[in-house]
VEXLUM-512908 format. One line per field, with one value per residue: x, y, z of N, C-alpha, C, CB in turn. Coordinates in pm, whole numbers, m for minus. Glycine has a CB too. Layout:
REM residues N
nx = c(X, ...)
ny = c(Y, ...)
nz = c(Z, ...)
cax = c(X, ...)
cay = c(Y, ...)
caz = c(Z, ...)
cx = c(X, ...)
cy = c(Y, ...)
cz = c(Z, ...)
cbx = c(X, ...)
cby = c(Y, ...)
cbz = c(Z, ...)
This chain:
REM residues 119
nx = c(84, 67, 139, m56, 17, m59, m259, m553, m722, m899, m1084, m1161, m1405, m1438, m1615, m1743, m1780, m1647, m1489, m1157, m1131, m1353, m1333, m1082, m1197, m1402, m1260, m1128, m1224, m1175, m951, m717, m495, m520, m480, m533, m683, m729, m982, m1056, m1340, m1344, m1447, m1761, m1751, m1531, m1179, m879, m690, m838, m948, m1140, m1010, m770, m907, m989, m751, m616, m809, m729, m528, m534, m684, m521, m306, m411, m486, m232, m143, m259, m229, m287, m282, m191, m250, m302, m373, m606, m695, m988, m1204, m1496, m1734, m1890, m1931, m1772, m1526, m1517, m1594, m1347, m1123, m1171, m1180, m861, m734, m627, m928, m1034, m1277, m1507, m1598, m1802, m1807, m1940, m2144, m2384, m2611, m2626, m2623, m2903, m3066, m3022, m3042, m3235, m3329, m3115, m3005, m2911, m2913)
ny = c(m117, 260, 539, 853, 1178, 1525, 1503, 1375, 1058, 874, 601, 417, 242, m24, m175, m454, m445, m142, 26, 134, 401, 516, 533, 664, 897, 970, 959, 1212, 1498, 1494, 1490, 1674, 1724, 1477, 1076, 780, 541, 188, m55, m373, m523, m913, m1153, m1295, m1621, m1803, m1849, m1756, m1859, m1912, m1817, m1598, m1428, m1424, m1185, m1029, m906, m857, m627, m488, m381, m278, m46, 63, 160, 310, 530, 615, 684, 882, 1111, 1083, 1002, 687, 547, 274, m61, m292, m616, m797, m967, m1049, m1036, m749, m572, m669, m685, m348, m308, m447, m287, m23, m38, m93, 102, 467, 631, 883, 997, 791, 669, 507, 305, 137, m69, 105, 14, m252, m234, m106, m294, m503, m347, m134, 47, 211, 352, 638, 870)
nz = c(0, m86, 45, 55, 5, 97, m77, m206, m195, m357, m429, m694, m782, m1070, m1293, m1469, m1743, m1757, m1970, m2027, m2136, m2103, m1812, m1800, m1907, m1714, m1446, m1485, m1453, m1175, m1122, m1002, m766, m674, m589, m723, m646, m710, m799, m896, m870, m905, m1100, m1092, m1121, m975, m844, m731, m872, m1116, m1495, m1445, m1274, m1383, m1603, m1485, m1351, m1569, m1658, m1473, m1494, m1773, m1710, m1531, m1703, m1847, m1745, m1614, m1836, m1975, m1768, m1496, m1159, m1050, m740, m612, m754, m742, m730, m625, m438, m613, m482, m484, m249, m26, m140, m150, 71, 208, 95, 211, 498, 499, 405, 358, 238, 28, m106, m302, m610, m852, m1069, m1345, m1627, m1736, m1887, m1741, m1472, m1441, m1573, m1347, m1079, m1072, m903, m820, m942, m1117, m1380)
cax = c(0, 97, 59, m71, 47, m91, m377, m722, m647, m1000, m1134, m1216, m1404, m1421, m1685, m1659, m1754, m1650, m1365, m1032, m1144, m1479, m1263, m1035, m1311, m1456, m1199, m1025, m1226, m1137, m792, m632, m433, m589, m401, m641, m658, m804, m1028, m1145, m1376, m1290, m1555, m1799, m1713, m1411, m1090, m739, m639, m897, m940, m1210, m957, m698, m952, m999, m628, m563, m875, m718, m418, m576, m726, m399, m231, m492, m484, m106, m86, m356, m142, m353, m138, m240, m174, m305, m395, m639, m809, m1040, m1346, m1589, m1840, m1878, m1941, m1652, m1407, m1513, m1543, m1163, m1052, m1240, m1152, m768, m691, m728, m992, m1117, m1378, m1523, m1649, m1816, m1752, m1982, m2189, m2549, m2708, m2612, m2685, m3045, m3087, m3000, m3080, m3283, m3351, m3005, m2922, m2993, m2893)
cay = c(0, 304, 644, 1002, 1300, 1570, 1451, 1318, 919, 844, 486, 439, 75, m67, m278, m539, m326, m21, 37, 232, 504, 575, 546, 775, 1012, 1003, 1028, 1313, 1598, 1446, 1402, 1762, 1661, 1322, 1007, 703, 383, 167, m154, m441, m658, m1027, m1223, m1404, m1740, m1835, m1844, m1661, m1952, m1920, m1751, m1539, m1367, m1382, m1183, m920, m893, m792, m559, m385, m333, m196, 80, 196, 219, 387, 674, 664, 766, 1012, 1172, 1072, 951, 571, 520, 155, m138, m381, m719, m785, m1004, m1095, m976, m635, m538, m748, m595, m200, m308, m440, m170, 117, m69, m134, 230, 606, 702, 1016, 965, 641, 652, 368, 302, 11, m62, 137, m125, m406, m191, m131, m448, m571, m262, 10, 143, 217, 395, 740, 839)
caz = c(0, m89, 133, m88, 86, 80, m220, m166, m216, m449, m477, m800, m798, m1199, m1294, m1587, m1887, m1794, m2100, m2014, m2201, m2032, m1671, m1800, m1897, m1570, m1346, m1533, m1380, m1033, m1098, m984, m622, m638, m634, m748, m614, m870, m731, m981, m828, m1009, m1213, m986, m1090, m1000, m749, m765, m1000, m1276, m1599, m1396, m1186, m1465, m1638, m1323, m1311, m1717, m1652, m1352, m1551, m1888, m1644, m1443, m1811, m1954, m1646, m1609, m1993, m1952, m1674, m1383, m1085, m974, m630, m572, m830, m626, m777, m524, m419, m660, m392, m492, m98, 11, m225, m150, 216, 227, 117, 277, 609, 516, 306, 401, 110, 64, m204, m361, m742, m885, m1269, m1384, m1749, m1675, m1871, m1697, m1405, m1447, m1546, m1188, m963, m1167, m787, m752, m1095, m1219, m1524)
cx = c(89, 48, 77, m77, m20, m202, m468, m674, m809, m1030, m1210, m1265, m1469, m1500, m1600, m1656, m1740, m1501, m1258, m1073, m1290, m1449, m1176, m1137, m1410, m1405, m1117, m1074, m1237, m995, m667, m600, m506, m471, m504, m601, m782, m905, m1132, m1167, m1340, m1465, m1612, m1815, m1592, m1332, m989, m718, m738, m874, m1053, m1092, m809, m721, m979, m875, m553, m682, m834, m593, m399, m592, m617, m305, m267, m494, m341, m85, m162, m312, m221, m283, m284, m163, m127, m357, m423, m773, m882, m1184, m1410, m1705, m1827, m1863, m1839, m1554, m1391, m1483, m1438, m1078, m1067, m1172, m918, m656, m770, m757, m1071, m1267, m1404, m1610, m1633, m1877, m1794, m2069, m2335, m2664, m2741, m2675, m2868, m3120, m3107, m3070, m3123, m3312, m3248, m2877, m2972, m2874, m2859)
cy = c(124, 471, 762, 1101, 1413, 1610, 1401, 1145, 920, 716, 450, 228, 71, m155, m372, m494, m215, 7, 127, 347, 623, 607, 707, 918, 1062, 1022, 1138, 1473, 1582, 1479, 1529, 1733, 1532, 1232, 859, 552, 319, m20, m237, m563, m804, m1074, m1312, m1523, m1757, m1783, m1795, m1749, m1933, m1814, m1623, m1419, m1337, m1246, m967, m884, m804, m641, m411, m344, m233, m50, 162, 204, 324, 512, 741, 745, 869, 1121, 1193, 971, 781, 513, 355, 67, m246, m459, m755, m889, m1005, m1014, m840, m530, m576, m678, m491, m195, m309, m343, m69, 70, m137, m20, 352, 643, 798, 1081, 797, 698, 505, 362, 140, 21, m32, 29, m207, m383, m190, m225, m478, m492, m158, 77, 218, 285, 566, 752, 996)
cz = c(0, m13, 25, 62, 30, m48, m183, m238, m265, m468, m596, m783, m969, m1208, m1432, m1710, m1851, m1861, m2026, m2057, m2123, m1899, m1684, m1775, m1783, m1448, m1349, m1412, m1214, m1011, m1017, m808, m550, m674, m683, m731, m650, m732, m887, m937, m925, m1000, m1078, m974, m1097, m845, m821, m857, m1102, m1329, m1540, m1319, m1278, m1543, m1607, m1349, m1475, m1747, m1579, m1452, m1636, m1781, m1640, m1571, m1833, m1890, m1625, m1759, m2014, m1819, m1540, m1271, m1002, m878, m610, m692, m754, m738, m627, m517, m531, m577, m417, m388, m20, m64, m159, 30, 339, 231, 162, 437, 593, 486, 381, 262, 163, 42, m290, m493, m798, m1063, m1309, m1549, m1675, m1694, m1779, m1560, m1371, m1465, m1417, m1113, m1083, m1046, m735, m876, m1106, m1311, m1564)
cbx = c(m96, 117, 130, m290, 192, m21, m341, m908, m557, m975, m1191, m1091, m1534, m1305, m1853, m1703, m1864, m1691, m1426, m906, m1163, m1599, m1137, m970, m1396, m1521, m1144, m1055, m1324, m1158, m710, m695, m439, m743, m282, m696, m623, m600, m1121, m1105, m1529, m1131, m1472, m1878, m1765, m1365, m1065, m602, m625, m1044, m975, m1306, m958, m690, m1007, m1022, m565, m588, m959, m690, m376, m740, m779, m278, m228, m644, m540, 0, m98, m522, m87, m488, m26, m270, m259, m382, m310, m696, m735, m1053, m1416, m1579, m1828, m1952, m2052, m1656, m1434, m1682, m1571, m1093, m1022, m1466, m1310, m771, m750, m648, m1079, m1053, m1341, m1620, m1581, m1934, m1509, m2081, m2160, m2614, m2678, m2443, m2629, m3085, m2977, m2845, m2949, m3433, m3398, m2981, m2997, m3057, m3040)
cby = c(0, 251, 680, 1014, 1329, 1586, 1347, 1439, 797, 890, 454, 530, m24, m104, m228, m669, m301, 66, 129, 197, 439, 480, 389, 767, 980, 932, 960, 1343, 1664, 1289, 1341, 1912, 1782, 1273, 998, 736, 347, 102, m83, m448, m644, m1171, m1336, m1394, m1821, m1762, m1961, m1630, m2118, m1941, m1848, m1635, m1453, m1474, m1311, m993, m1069, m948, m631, m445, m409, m266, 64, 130, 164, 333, 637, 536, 681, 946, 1306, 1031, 1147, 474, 572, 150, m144, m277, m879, m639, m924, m1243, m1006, m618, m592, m906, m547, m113, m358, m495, m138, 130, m204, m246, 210, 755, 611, 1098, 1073, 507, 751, 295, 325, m45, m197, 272, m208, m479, m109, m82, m533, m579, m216, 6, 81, 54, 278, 906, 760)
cbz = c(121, m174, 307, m248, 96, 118, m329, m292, m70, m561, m401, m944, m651, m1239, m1308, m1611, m1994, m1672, m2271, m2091, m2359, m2029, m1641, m1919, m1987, m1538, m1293, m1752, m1435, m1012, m1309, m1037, m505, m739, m524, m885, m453, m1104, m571, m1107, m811, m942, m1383, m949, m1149, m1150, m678, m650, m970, m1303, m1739, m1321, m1044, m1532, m1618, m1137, m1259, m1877, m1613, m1157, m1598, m1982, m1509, m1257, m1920, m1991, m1481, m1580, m2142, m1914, m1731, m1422, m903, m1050, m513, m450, m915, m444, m864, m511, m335, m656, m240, m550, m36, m21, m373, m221, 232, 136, 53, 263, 648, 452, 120, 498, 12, 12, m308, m241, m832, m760, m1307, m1250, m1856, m1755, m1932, m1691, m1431, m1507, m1588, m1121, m829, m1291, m683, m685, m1271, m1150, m1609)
């Protein structure tokens, strides 16, 4: 773990479609004395050994490229739980965050929780 001095440390949690490009674009007007610690829950079938968590792990990666080359400073790079609540929970209880933003596909969203979406 890494400590952000004097910067707002940002939890950015990553769902499964949300693209590098759309992350970027959303954490940009955040990004001035922020440092961003990135969180990609892993695929909910599967253990650290599968292609599920392989999957999670080439996901979390694409991101902290895609922000480092966009000149956005990435503090932390965290595969995490499957459990979407378990993941954010780990780290909220293990990290000083300042802010949490949650970066998932709306569809897929509303689909599941339309009580829990606006738009």
């Amino acid at each position: 773990m890494q400590i952000v001095k004097n910067k707002r440390n940002v939890l950015a949690i990553v769902g499964r479609e949300a693209e590098p490009p759309i992350v970027v674009d959303a954490l940009r007007p955040r990004a001035e004395d922020t440092g961003f610690t990135l969180l990609v829950p892993a695929s909910p079938h599967g253990g650290p050994d599968s292609a599920d968590w392989a999957d999670a792990l080439a996901r979390a990666e694409a991101v902290a490229t895609a922000l480092r080359e966009a000149g956005l400073e990435v503090v932390e790079t965290i595969v995490g739980d499957a459990d979407f609540a378990a993941a954010a929970g780990d780290v909220l209880h293990s990290r000083e965050i300042d802010d949490v933003v949650v970066l998932i596909d709306p569809e897929a969203a509303i689909l599941t929780r339309p009580d829990l979406v606006t738009a």
